[in-house]
N, C-alpha and C positions, 0 to 999 in steps of 0.2 A: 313440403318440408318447411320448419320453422323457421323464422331466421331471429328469431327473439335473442336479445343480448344476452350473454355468457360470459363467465369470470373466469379468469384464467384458473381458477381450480375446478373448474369443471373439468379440463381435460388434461391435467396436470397427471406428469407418469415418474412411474420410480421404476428399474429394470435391474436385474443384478441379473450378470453371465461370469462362468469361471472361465478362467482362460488356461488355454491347453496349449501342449508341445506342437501341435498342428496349425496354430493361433500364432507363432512366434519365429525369430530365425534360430540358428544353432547356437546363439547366446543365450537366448532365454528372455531375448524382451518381444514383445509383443509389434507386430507389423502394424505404423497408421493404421493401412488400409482396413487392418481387422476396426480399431476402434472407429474410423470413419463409418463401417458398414454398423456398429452398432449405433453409433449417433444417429445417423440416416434411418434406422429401424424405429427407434422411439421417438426421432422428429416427425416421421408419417403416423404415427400410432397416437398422438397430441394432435397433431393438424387434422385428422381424422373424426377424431371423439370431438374437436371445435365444431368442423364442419360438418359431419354426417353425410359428406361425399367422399372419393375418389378426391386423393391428393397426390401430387407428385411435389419432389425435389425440383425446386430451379435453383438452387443454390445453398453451396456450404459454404460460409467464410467467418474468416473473422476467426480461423481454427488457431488452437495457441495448445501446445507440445510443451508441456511445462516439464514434464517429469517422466520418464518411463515407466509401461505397465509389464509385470513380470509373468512367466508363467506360474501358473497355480493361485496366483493374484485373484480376488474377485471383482470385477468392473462393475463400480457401480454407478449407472446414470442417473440423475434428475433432469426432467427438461417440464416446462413451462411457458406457455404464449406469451410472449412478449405487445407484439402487437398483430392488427389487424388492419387492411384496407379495403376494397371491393371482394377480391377473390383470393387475396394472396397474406399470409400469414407469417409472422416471424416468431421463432421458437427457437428459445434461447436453451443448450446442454451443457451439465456440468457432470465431467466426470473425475469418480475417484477410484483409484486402486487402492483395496484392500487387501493387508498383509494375512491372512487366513489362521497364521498360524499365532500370532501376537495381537491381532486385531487391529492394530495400528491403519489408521487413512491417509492416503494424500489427496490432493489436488492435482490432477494428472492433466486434466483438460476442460477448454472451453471452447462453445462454436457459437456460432448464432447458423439457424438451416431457414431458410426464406422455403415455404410450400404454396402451392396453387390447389385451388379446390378446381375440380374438372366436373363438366353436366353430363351425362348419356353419352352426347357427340363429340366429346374431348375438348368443349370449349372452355375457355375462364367463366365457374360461375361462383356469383354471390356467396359470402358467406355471412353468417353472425358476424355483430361489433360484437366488441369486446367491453364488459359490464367492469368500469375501473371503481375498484370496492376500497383499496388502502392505498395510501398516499406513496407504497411503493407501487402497486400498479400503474400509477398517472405518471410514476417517474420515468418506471419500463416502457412504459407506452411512447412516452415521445421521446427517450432515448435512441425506442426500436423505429419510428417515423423517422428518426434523424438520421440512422443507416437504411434505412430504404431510399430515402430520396440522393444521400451518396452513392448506392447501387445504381439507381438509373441514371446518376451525372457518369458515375464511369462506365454504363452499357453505352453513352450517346456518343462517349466519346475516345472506345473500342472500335 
């Protein structure tokens, strides 16, 4: 497997889901957890096409509830690699709710999802750097280094 450096549009994803009466409470807005389980879907599906391994979730945060999504709304995510270290990856999600019938977008939400690439044996393995091509990549990059290394100051001191 390669581990030749890659740009964050190499595995950059765009997902649109409608959201349904099943998707929400008897208001009509949509449960987190529904949008968490799509963040988590297009965060492994970016971390994925980076690594060409087996990734898991070791962490969502950083999630921010700006707006609520409705039913019949369309959700629509963007997410893109932020940064990269040995095995572990940050991918940044932005989602918006689409009014369907007017067209009209919002800004519904944002996460940062930290992934691990896994080998065979479920170990941490290697992944590609990440090839910073525009001076917003170099920004993202160490923006996304500077909440990784806050993630392990607060795992040491959990």
């Amino acid at each position: 497997m390669s581990l030749e450096p890659k740009s964050a549009e190499d595995s950059r994803a765009e997902m649109t889901v409608r959201m349904f009466p099943s998707d929400a409470n008897p208001a009509g807005n949509v449960f987190g957890g529904e949008i968490l389980k799509q963040i988590d879907l297009i965060a492994g599906l970016v971390a994925q096409r980076h690594c060409r391994k087996n990734a898991v979730t070791a962490s969502i945060d950083r999630v921010n509830f700006l707006k609520p999504v409705l039913v019949g709304n369309a959700l629509i995510m963007n997410a893109r690699i932020n940064y990269v270290s040995r095995s572990s990856m940050e991918i940044e999600v932005r989602v918006e709710a689409e009014n369907l019938m007017n067209g009209t977008r919002i800004l519904t939400n944002t996460a940062f999802v930290t992934s691990v690439a896994l080998d065979d044996f479920g170990k941490p393995a290697s992944v590609p750097s990440l090839l910073l091509v525009t001076e917003d990549d170099k920004k993202r990059f160490a923006e996304g280094e500077q909440r990784m290394l806050q993630r392990k100051r607060e795992r040491r001191t959990n």
